[in-house]
C-alpha positions as CSV (number, residue, x, y, z in Angstrom):
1,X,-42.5,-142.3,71.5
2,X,-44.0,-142.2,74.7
3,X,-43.6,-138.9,75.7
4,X,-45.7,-138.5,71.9
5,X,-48.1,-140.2,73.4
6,X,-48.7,-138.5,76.5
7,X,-48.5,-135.6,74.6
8,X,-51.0,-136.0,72.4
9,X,-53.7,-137.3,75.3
10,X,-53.0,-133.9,76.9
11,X,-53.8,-131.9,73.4
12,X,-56.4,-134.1,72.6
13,X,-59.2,-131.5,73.3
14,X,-57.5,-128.7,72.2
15,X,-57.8,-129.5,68.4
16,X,-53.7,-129.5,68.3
17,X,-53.0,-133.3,66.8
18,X,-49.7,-135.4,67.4
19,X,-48.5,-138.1,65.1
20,X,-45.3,-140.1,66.2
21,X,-43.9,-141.3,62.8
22,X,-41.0,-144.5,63.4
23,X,-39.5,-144.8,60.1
24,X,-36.6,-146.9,60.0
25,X,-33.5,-146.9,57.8
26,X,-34.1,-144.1,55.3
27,X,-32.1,-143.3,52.3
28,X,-30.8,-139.7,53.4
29,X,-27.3,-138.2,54.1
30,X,-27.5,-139.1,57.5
31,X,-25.0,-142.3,57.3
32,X,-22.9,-140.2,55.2
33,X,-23.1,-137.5,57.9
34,X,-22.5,-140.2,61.0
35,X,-19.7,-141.4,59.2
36,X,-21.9,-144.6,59.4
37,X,-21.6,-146.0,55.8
38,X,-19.7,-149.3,56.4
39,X,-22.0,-149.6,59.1
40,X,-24.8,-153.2,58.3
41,X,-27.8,-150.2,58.7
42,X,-25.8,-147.8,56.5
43,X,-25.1,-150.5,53.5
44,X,-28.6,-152.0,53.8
45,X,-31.9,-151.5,52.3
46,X,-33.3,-148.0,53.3
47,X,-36.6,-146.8,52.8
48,X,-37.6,-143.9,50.1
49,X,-37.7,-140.3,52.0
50,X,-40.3,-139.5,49.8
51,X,-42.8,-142.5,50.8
52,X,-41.4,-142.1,54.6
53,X,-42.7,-138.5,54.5
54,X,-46.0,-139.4,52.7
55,X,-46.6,-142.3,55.1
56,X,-46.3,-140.1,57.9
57,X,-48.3,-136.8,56.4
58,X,-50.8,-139.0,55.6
59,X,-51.5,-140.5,58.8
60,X,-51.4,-137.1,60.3
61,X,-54.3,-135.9,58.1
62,X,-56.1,-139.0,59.3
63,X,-55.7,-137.9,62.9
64,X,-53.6,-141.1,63.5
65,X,-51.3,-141.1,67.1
66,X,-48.7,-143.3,65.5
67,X,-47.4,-145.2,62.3
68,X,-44.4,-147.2,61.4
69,X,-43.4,-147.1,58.1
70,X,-41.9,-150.0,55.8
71,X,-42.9,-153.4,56.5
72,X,-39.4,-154.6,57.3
73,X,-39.6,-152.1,60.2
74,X,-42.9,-152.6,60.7
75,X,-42.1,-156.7,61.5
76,X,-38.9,-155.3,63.2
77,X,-41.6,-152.7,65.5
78,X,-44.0,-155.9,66.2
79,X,-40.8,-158.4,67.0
80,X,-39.3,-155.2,69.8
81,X,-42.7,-155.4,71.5
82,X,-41.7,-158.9,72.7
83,X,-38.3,-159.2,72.7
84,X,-36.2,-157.9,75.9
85,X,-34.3,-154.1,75.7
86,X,-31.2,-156.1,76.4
87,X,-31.3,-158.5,73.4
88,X,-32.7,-155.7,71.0
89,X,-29.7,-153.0,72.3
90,X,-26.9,-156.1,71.3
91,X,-28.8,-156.6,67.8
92,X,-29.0,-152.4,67.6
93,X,-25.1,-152.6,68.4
94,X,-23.9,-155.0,65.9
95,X,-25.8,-153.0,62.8
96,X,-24.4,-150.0,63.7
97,X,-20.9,-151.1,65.4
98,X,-18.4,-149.7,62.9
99,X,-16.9,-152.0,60.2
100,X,-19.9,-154.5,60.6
101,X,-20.5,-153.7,56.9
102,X,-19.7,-156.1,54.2
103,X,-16.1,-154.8,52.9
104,X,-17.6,-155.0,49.5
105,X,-20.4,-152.9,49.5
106,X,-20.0,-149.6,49.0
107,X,-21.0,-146.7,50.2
108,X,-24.7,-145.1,48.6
């Protein structure tokens, strides 16, 4: 994100745009493809590609440096601004840590 960031402040004459898009959870093949699916993140709610791409296209058309999309991730973004990288790294660990899915979900 940063490095984004400082990107974009060095192209910002140039008429090059950069647009960091943070999407969280999104309904893909990734999980499949991490062999993440009885993983809490890989049973949980994900967000539409689709809506995650729009989001993001969209905020690039509008010259926008940044945008979050979902409003679960989007609380999650605003909570990691004031909570410490240790605490946030343990909650990260736990969603992903393998198994930490409920048994009886299944996989998408």
């Amino acid at each position: 994100m940063r490095d984004a960031f400082a990107l974009r402040e060095e192209l910002r004459d140039s008429g090059v745009t950069v647009t960091c898009l943070m999407p969280g959870a999104t309904d893909t093949d990734f999980f499949d493809r991490a062999g993440m699916t009885d993983t809490k993140v890989g049973q949980g709610r994900k967000d539409d590609p689709a809506d995650v791409a729009r989001s993001g296209f969209d905020a690039m058309m509008r010259g926008e440096g940044d945008v979050v999309t979902g409003w679960q991730n989007k609380l999650r973004a605003a909570i990691a601004a004031v909570t410490p990288s240790s605490v946030l790294a343990e909650m990260h660990r736990k969603m992903a840590e393998p198994g930490s899915g409920s048994a009886e979900a299944s996989p998408r």
